[in-house]
C-alpha positions in Angstrom: 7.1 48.0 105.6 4.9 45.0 106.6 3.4 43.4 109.1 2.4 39.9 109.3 0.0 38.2 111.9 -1.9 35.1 111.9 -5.9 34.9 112.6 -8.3 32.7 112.7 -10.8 34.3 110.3 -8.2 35.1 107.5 -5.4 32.7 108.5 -1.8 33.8 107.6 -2.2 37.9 107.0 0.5 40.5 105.7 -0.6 44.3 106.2 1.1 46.6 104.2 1.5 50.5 103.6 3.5 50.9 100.3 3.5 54.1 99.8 3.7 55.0 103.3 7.4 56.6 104.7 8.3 57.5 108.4 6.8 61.1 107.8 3.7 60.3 105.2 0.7 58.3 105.2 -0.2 55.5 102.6 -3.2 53.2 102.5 -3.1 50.0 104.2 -3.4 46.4 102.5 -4.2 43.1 103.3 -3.0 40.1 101.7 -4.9 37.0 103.5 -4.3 33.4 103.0 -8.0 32.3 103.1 -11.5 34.0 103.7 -12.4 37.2 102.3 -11.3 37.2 98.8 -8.4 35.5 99.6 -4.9 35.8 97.9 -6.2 39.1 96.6 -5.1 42.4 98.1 -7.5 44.3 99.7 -7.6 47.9 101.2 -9.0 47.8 105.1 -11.2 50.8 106.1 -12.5 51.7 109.4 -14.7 49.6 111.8 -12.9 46.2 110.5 -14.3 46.4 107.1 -13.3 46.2 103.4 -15.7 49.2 102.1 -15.8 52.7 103.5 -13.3 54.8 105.3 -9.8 53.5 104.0 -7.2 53.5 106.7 -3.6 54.9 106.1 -0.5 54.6 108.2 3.2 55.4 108.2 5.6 53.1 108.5 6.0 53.3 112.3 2.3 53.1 112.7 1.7 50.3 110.6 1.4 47.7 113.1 -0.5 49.5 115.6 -3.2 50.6 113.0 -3.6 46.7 111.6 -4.1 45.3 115.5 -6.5 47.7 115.8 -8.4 46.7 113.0 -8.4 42.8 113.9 -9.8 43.7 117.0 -12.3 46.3 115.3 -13.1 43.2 113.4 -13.3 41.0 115.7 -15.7 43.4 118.0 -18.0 43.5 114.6 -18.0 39.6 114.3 -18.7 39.2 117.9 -21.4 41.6 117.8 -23.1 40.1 114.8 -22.9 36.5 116.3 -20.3 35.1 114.1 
């Protein structure tokens, strides 16, 4: 299962939970076109980071869980004046 998205920050951006089914969480990646080590996958964790709590999903709650890291993200950015 994937989801993909496109940002300004990271540009083209594929979320994934490989090991996660309909029933069982898995961790969540990001592959990212540019910024943040990009064209490396990278696990998200909470508050729109890339260190700390590491998110999970299932399969049905893949998409829902990356939106609401963008805007986590986002919120962060904004916050910091970015």
């Amino acid at each position: 299962m994937q989801y993909k998205t496109k940002t300004r920050e990271f540009g083209e951006v594929t979320f994934y939970a490989p090991a996660a089914t309909e029933d069982y969480c898995g961790y969540v990646w990001m592959d990212a076109e540019r910024g943040y080590r990009s064209n490396e996958r990278r696990q998200i964790c909470a508050g729109g980071f890339f260190l700390g709590d590491t998110l999970t999903a299932t399969q049905g709650a893949l998409k829902k869980t990356a939106q609401a890291w963008l805007r986590q993200r986002r919120t962060w950015q904004r916050d910091e004046g970015m």
